[in-house]
C-alpha positions, 0 to 999 in steps of 0.5 A, spaced: 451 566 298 445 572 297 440 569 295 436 575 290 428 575 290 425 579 284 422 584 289 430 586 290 430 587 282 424 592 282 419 587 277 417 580 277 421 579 271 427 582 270 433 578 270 438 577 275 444 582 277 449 580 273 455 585 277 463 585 278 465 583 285 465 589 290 472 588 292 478 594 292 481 591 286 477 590 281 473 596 282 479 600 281 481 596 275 474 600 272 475 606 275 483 607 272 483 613 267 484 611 260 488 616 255 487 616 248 491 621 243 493 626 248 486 625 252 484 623 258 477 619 259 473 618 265 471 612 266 463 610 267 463 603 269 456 600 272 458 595 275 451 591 276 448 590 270 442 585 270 444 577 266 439 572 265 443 565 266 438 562 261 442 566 255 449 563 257 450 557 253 446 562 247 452 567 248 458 562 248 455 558 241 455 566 238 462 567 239 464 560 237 459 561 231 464 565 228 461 571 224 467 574 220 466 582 222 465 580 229 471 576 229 475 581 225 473 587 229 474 582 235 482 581 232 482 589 233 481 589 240 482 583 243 487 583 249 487 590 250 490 591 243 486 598 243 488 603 248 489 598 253 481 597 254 478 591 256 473 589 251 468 583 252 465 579 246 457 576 246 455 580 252 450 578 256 445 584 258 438 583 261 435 579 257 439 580 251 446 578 248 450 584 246 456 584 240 462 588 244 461 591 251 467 595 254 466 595 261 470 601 264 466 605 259 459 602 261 459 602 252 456 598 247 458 596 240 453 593 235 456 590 229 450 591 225 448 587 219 443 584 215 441 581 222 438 587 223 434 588 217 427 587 218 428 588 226 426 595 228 421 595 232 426 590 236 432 594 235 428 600 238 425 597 244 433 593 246 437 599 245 431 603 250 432 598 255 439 598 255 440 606 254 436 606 260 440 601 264 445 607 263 449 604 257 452 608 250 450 604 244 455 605 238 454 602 232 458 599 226 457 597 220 459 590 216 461 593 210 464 598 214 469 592 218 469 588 212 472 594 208 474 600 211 476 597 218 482 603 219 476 608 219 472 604 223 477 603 229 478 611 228 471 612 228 470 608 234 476 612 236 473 619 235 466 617 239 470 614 245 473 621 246 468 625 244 463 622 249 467 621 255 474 624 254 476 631 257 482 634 255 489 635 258 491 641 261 
């Protein structure tokens, strides 16, 4: 067992490292290419992302909640249901629970709502913290998954290849 003191992790309270085992397998899992429309996209997985454990039972009670645009985006994506990527549903990241997370991608996916309003300040300081771990941050509307859910897959679509596609030769 490693044992982790908060010197390893750089400041007095940062969250554990929350990281995907170091074997042969799994790191080549998030290192595979993935082609969306004719293009191919580099991954960008990073594979030790701080976790606080205290947020675990908080994640688990979000996705049980059922909030009616995550679960409909969920139903999208689940199962690897687009392009063959792997989604991750209430994420936890450093001291935050994120909507969807793609792993490969090292991409966060925000569901944003009336949950949001009111909360720039903290919205402002969560993103830099998580842009600065080296995260992309997409964000959806709920009036967007709740009406027009076709262009929010090919929005979602368009970002993904626009930010980490390169074209086919």
């Amino acid at each position: 067992m490693i044992s982790i003191t908060p010197s390893d992790l750089g400041a007095q309270h940062s969250p554990l490292p929350e990281g995907c085992p170091q074997d042969g397998v799994l790191k080549e899992t998030l290192q595979k290419d993935i082609i969306i429309n004719g293009t191919t996209l580099k991954p960008a997985p990073i594979i030790k992302l701080p976790y606080q454990p205290r947020l675990k039972e908080r994640a688990k009670a979000l996705r049980q909640a059922g909030n009616l645009p995550e679960v409909l985006f969920w139903m999208q994506v689940t199962k690897k249901q687009f392009h063959q990527i792997d989604f991750d549903r209430q994420r936890i990241i450093g001291n935050y629970i994120v909507d969807f997370y793609i792993k490969q991608l090292g991409l966060v996916i925000e569901i944003d709502g009336s949950s949001h309003d009111d909360k720039q300040t903290y919205d402002k300081r969560r993103e830099a913290y998580l842009t600065s771990l080296g995260l992309k941050i997409y964000r959806i509307t709920v009036d967007d998954v709740m009406k027009q859910m076709d262009f929010v897959m090919m929005g979602l679509e368009e970002y993904i290849i626009k930010e980490y596609g390169t074209q086919l030769s």
